[in-house]
C-alpha positions in Angstrom: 140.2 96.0 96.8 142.6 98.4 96.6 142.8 101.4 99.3 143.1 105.2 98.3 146.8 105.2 99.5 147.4 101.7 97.6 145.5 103.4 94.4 147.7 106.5 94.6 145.5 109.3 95.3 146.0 111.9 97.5 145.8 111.0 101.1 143.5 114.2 102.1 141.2 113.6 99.8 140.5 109.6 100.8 137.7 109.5 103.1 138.2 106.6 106.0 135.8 103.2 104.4 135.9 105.2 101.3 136.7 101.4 99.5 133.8 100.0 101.5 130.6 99.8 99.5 127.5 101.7 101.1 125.1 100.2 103.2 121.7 100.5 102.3 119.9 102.7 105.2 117.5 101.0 107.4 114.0 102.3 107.3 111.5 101.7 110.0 108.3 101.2 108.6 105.8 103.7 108.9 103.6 103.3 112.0 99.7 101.8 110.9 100.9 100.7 107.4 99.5 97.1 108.5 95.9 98.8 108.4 95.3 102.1 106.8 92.0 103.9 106.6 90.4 101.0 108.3 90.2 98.3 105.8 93.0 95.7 106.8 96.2 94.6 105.3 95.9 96.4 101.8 98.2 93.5 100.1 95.5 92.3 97.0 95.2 89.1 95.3 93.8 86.3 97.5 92.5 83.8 95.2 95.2 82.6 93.0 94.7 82.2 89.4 96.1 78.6 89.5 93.4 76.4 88.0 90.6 78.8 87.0 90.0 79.0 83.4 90.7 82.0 81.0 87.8 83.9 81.5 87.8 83.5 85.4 91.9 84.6 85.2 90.8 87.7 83.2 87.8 89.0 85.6 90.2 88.0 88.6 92.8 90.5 87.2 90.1 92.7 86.3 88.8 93.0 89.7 92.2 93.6 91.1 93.3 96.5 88.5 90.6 99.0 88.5 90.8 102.5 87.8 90.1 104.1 91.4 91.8 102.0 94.3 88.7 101.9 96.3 87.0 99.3 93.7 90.3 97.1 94.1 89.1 97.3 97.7 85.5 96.5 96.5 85.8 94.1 93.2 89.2 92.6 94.9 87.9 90.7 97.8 84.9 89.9 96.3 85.9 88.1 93.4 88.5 86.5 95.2 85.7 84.5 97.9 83.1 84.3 95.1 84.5 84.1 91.4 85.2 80.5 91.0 81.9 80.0 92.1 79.9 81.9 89.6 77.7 80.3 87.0 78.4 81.5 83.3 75.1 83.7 83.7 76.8 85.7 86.7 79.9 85.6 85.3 77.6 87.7 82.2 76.7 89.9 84.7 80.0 90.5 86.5 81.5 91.4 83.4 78.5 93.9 82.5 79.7 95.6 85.8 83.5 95.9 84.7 82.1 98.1 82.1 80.5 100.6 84.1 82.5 103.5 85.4 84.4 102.9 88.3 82.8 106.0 90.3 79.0 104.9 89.4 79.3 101.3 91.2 81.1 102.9 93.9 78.3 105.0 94.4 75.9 102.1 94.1 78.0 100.2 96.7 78.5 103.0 99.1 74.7 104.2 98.7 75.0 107.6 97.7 73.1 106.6 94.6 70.4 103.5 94.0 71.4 100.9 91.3 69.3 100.6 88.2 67.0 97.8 87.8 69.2 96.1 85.5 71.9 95.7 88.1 70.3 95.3 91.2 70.1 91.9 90.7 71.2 88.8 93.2 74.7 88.9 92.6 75.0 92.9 93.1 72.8 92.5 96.3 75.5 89.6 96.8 78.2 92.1 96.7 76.5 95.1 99.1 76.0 92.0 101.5 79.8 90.9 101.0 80.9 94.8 102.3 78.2 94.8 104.7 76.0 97.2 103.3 72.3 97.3 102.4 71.2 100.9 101.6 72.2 100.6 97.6 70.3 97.5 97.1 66.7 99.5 97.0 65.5 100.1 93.5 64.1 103.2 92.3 
């Protein structure tokens, strides 16, 4: 590589390493980025799609790509432990709940609202359990 004075330019205006390429700066992680806001490492995507069929794949990315980032945290995990699992009737019904708004099952699942009859069923029951909850699972 050639040097400023080897180049020809003007000696005051070469800075000393000026031919040395930059190195990135070092940044420290921020402190608590291994849990934030209480819920764990935040890295998503558990259960690998490897060897589920198309329909599993699809409600696997489904769960992980919501609208809100709280129901990644909520649909996420879940259908990572329990989607390869799931008969094709609860598979039905999992895909019912894709369809509702992401703040409506969030208020199920946190239980600021009750659930409707047709979705406090097992498997949503299943999924209050899975978070450790129980107040959403009453029905009106």
């Amino acid at each position: 590589m050639l040097t400023c004075a080897e180049y020809g330019r003007n000696a005051g205006l070469c800075k000393p390493n000026a031919d040395k390429a930059a190195e990135p700066p070092y940044i420290n992680p921020a402190p608590g980025t291994r849990r934030v806001f209480g819920v764990g490492d935040l890295r998503l995507g558990g259960l690998s799609s490897d060897g589920l069929d198309a329909r599993r794949r699809r409600l696997l990315f489904r769960s992980h790509h919501r609208g809100i980032r709280e129901m990644d945290l909520v649909l996420g995990p879940f259908a990572d432990t329990q989607l390869a699992g799931l008969s094709d009737v609860e598979l039905d019904e999992y895909e019912r709940w894709l369809d509702v708004p992401d703040q409506q099952i969030f208020a199920w699942v946190n239980g600021s609202e009750t659930a409707p009859a047709e979705f406090n069923t097992a498997l949503f029951r299943k999924l209050i359990a899975f978070h450790g909850g129980k107040s959403s699972s009453k029905s009106k």
